[in-house]
N, C-alpha and C positions, 0 to 999 in steps of 0.2 A: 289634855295634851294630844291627844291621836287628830280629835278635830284639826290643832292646828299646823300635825303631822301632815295631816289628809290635802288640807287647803296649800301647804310649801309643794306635797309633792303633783297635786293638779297645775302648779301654777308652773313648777320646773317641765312639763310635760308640752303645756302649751306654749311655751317661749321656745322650745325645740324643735314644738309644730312649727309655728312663725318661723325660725330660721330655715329649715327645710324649705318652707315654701319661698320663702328669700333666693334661697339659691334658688331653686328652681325656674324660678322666671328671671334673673338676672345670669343663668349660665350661658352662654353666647353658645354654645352647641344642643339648646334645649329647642324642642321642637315648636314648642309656646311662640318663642318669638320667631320663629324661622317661619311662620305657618302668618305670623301677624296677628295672631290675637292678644300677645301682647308685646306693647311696644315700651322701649326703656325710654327713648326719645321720640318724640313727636315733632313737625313742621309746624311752626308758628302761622297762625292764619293770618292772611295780610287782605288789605280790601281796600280799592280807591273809589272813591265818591268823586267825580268831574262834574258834578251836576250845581248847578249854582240857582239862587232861591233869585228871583227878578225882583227889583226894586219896590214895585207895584205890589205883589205879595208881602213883604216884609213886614214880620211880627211887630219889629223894632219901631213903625212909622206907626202901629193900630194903637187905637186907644182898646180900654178895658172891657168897653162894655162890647168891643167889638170881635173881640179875643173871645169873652164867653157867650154870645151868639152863635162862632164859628163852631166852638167846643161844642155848643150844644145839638147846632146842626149834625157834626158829627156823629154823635153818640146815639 
């Protein structure tokens, strides 16, 4: 019985930890995020591609064996 004394009150211990450190980096006056090391919310990364593939390139018109030519060339 002590064992699984031992293991409730390790385990009541570390869920306490966890909340402490919950708060801590969610308290709006903790220095963590005012400093930016941690952030609650983040900016969504956004990214445009204006660049367009020319007809003459296009994968869609190559045959197979030409596709792994290119591949191989690559690599």
């Amino acid at each position: 019985m002590s064992d699984d004394n031992e293991m409730i009150l390790l385990l009541k211990e570390l869920v306490d930890k966890v909340k402490n450190l919950e708060q801590a980096v969610y308290n709006k006056d903790n220095l963590l995020m005012k400093s930016g090391f941690v952030v609650a919310e983040s900016p969504t990364p956004h990214m445009t591609n204006n660049t367009t593939v020319s007809s003459g390139d296009s994968i869609a018109k190559m045959e197979w064996d030409d596709i792994h030519k290119m591949a191989n060339n690559l690599g």
